[in-house]
N, C-alpha and C positions, 0 to 999 in steps of 0.2 A: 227208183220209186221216191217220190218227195214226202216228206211227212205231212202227216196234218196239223192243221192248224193248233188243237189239243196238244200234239206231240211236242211240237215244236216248242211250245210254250211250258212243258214239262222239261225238254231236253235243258231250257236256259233257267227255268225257277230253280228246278231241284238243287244244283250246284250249288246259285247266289244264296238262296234260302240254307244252306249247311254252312257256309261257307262265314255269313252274314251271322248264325246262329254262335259259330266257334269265336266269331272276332268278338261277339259281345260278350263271351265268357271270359276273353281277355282282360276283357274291359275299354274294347275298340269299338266306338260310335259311330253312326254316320258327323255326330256333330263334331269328332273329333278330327276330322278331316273331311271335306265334302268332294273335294275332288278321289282324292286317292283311295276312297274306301271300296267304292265297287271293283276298282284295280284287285284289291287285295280279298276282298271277298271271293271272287271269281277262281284268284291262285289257290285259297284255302278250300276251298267247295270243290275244284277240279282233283287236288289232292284226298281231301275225303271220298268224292265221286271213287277215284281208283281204289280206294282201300275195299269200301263197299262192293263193286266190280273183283275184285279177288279173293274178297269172302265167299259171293257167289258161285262164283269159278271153283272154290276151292271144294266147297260141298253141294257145289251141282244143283243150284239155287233155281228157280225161274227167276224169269225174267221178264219185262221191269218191273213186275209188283216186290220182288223181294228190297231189289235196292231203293226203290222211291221210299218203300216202310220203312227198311234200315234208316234213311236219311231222315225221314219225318220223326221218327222216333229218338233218334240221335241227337237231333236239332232239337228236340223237346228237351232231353237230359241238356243239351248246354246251355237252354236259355235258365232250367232251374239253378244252375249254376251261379250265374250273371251275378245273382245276386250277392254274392260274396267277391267280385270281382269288386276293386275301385273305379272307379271311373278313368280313361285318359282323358288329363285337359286338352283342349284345343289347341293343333298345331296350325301356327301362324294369327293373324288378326280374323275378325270374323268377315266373312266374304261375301256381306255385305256391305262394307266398310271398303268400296272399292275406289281408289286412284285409278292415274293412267294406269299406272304399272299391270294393276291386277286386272284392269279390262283389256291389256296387250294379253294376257296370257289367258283370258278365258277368251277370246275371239281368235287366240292361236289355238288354242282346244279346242273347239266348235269346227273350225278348220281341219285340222288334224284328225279330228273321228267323220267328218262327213267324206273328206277322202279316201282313209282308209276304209269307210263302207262301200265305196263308189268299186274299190280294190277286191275286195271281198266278193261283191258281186260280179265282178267281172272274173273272178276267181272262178266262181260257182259255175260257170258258163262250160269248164272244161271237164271233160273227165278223166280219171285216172286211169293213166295207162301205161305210163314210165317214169323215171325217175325215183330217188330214192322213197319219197312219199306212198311208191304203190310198192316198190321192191320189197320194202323191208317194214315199215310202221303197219301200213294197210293191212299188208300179207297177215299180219300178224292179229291183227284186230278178227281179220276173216279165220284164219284158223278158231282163234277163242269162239269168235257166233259157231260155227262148224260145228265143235266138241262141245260147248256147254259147261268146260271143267278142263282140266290141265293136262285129261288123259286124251285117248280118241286121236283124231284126226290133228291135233298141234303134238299132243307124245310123240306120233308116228313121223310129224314132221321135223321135229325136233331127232327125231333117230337116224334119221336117213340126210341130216345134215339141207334140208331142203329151204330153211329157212336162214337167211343170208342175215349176219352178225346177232346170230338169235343168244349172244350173251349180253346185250345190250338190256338195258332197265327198260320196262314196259308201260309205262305210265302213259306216252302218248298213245300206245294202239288201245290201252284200257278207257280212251276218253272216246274213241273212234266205238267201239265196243258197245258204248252207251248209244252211242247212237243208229247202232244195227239194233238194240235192243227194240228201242222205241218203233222203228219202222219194222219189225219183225222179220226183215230180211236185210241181204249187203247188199249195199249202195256203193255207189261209185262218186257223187258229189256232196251230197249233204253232211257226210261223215267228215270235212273237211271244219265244221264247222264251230267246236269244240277249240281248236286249234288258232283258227282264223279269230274270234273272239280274243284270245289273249293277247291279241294287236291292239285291240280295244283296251283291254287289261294295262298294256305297257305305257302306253302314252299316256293313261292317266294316273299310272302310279310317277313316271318320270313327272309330269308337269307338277305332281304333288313337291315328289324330294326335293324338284327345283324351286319350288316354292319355299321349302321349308329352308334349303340351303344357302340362297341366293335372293336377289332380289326379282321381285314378277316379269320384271320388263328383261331382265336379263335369260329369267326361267324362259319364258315367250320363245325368245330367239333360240336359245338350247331348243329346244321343242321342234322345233320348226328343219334346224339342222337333223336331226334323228329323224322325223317323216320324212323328209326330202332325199335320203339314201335310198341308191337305188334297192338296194338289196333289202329294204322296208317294206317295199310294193313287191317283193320276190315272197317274202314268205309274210304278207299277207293273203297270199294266195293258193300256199301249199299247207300241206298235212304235216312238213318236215316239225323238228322240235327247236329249231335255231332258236325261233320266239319265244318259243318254254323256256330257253338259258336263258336268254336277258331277261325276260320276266322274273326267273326268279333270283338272278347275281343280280338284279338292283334293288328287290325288296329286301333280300337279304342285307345288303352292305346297308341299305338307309334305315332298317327298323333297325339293325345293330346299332348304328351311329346314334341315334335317335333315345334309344335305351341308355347307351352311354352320358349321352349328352344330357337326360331327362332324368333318366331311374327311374320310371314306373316300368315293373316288370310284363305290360301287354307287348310291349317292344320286342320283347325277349322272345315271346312266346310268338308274335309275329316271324322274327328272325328262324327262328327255330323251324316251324314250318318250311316257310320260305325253303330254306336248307334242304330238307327232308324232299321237296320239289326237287330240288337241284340234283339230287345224288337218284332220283329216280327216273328221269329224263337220256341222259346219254353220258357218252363215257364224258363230253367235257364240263358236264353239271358237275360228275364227282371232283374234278380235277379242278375249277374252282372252289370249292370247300377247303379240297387238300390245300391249296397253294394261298388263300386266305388263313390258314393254320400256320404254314408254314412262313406267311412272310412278318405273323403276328410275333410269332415266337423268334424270328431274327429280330425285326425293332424293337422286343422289350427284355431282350437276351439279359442285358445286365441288371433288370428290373427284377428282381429275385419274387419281392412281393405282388409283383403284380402276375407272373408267372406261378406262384405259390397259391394267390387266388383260384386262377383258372383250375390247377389240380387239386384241390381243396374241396370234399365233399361240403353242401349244400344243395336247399331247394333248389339254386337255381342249376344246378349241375343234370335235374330230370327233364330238363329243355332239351337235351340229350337224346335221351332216347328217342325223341320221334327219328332222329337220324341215322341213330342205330338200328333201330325196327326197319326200317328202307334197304340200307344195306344187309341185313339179316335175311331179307324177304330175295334180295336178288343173288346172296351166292349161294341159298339155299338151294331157290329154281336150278340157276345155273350148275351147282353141284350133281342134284339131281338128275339131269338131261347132260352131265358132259357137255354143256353149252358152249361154243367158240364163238369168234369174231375176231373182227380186224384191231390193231391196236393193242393185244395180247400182250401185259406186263410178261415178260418169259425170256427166257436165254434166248430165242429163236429172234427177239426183237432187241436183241441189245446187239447182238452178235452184225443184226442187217445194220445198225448204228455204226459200230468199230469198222464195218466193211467199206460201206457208201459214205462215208460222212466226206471223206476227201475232194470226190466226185460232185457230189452233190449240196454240202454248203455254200457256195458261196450264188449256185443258178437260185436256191431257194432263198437265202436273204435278200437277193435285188428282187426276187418276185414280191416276198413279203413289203419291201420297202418301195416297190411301184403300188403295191395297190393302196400304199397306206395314202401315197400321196394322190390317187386317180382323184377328179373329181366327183366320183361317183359314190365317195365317202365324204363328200362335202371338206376333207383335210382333217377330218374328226380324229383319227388317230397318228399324222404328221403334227399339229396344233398339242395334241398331251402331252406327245412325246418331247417337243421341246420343252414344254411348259413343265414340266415333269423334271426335265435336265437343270432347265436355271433356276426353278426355285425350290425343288424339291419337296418331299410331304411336310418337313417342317413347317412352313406358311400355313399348315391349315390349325387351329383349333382340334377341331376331332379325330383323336388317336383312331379309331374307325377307317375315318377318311384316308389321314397317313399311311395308311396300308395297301391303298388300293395300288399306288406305280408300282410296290415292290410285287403287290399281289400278284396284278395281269404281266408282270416282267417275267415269274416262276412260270404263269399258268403259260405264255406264247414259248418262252423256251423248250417246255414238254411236247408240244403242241410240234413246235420246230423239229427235234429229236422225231417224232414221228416222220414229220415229214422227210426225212434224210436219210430212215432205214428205208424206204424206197429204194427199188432201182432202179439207176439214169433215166432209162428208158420210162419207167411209168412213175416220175418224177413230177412231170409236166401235167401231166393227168390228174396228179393228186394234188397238185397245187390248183388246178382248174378248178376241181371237183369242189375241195372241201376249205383252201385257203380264206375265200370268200365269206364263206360262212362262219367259219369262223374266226374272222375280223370282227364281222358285224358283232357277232357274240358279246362283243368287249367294250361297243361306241358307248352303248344307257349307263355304264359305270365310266366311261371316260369324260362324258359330258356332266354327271353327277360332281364329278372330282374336279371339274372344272370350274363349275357354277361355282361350289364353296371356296373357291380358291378366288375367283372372281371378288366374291364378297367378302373375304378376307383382304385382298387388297386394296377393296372398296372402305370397309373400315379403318383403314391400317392409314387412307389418306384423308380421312375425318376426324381421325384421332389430333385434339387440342393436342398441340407442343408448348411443353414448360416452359415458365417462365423465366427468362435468361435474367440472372444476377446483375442487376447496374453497380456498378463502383461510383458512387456521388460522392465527391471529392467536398473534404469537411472544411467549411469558412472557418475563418476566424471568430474568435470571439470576440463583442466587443466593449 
């Protein structure tokens, strides 16, 4: 069944309109970026969308008048907000004020979303019927329309073990969810679309950072490398959540950066969300948070004070809790239902690590290290990785940024480790399966870390050199 027109146009306001409502409580304008804002609306309003979506779930709400109220009502309380928010200034010059530069990268933008819709639509052509998109996201969307609430038909499926990695975060089947609402029944294509939007989302929050990092004409061509991956036009087409990670590990590391680099605390409060997306999405959203903690607290190990900051109660410390309330919400469920899946922090998966690692290191590094190199990554992750070895995060200005090699070096190492408790035999499977995917996960913060590194050297060769001391040999007097 396709929606109506009304629908349709509900399914996409509701979001941007919560979403748009929260960033102005921040104190996040459309003037304070024109590109990146609908980017970031869209991550915020999909994340509100799910909260909303599990309220109703939770006491067995109708549907959609209850959530569209919550959100209309919501959105009201944060625009009365706003007004205690400061403003953020504008990031970069006003864009109107356009050089080449900045019409290379809005003519690579116009590019980049008229393809990806071309993508989307041709997307939309298929129906769901295998793969992990109907296996496991979808399934899951359909049980919630089924039951109406967490009991029913998802409890029963949840007991009977019927639902394949049902300890996963459910934030993508709650966006799908939204969209059985509106059509009053399950769909097989349009529910796709939720998803497929955050493609939209990605390339304009990246053409932002890289604007904000880098110079236009260099953002442009970054841009252009990220669409032109195959695996770009792969989950612009799917339900999967690969595009929900990168969406929200680049909003994350750029509004952190951003905050850092600026102080106004709407950064923060961007980043913080962002976050809160991340750790609600799949196990490798949490897993980069973890391992941006952890590679934060190795580079400023000997920085006492800067370390004594971060655990140091303040306001800015309840930026927090949205990320806390996320993981609250998912070991509760999971608690609750004895939920499993694959990837099981437990003795049972350290134990397949100590076993297979012999066997299986060395098939799984050449795989990881042929795809970095296929051209079907454009060399996006061969290209960091050097770049990454000769100059290290020192070259960049932003401690933020700094973090990202060691970041993604923790986050693929774990990642690795998974893939090695395998056994021999479904090794190859699992590198088929999921290595791909997440690769990609990691390109929009490698090309981020890129671009500033770029411009850091870009600087570094504009920089006047002092003026060398002459020795003028003294005449005589006469």
């Amino acid at each position: 069944m396709v929606l109506s027109p009304l629908a349709l146009v509900v399914l996409l306001a509701v979001p941007l309109l919560f979403g748009a409502a929260t960033l102005r409580a921040l104190g996040l304008r459309f003037a304070t970026d024109r590109i990146g804002y609908l980017g970031w609306a869209w991550l915020v309003g999909c994340l509100g969308l799910a909260v909303l979506e599990t309220v109703r779930l939770l006491f067995e709400l109708p549907s959609p008048r209850s959530v569209v109220t919550g959100a209309v009502l919501a959105s009201g309380a944060l625009l009365l907000v706003r007004w205690r928010a400061s403003p953020v200034p504008r990031a970069g010059p006003p864009w109107k004020a356009r050089g080449l530069g900045e019409r290379l990268l809005a003519g690579a933008l116009a590019l980049v979303l008229l393809v990806t819709l071309t993508r989307i639509l041709r997307g939309s052509l298929a129906v769901m019927v295998v793969d992990d998109e109907t296996n496991f996201w979808a399934l899951r969307a359909k049980l919630f329309f089924q039951a109406g609430s967490f009991g029913g038909a998802y409890a029963e499926a949840m007991k009977l073990r019927a639902l394949p990695n049902g300890s996963y975060p459910f934030l993508n089947p709650l966006l799908q969810l939204w969209v059985f609402d509106l059509a009053g029944t399950i769909t097989h294509q349009i529910n796709r679309l939720p998803i497929e939007v955050c493609s939209f989302a990605l390339y304009l929050c990246a053409a932002s950072a890289f604007r904000r990092w880098s110079q236009p004409w260099i953002g442009a061509a970054l841009l252009v490398l990220l669409a032109t991956c195959s695996q770009s036009d792969f989950v612009a087409r799917k339900a999967n959540s690969d595009v929900l990670v990168a969406l929200g590990a680049l909003v994350a590391v750029d509004a952190l950066a951003r905050w850092r680099d600026e102080g106004h605390g709407g950064w923060l409060g961007l980043a913080s969300l962002a976050g809160a997306f991340l750790l609600w999405l799949k196990k490798e959203g949490t897993l980069y948070v973890l391992a941006f903690a952890v590679a934060w607290c190795l580079l400023h190990a000997r920085d006492r004070a800067s370390l004594r900051r971060i655990v140091q109660p303040s306001p800015r410390t309840l930026w927090v809790l949205p990320l806390v309330v996320v993981l609250a919400v998912t070991t509760i469920h999971n608690t609750w239902f004895d939920a499993a899946g694959s990837y099981q922090l437990d003795g049972q998966a350290l134990m397949g690590v100590l076993t297979y690692l012999p066997a299986n290191v060395l098939p799984a590094l050449a795989y990881l290290f042929g795809l970095a190199l296929k051209p079907s990554f454009n060399l996006v992750p061969a290209m960091f990785l050097v770049l990454a070895v000769v100059f290290g995060g020192s070259a960049l200005r932003s401690p933020v940024l700094r973090t990202v090699p060691l970041m993604l070096l923790v986050a693929t190492g774990v990642c690795f480790l998974a893939f090695v408790k395998a056994t021999p035999a479904d090794l190859d499977w699992l590198l088929d399966t999921a290595g791909t995917r997440v690769l990609f996960q990691a390109v929009p913060l490698e090309l981020l870390w890129i671009a500033a590194l770029a411009q850091r050297l870009f600087d570094a060769s504009e920089e006047p050199r002092p003026l060398e001391t002459i020795d003028v040999p003294r005449g005589k007097g006469v």
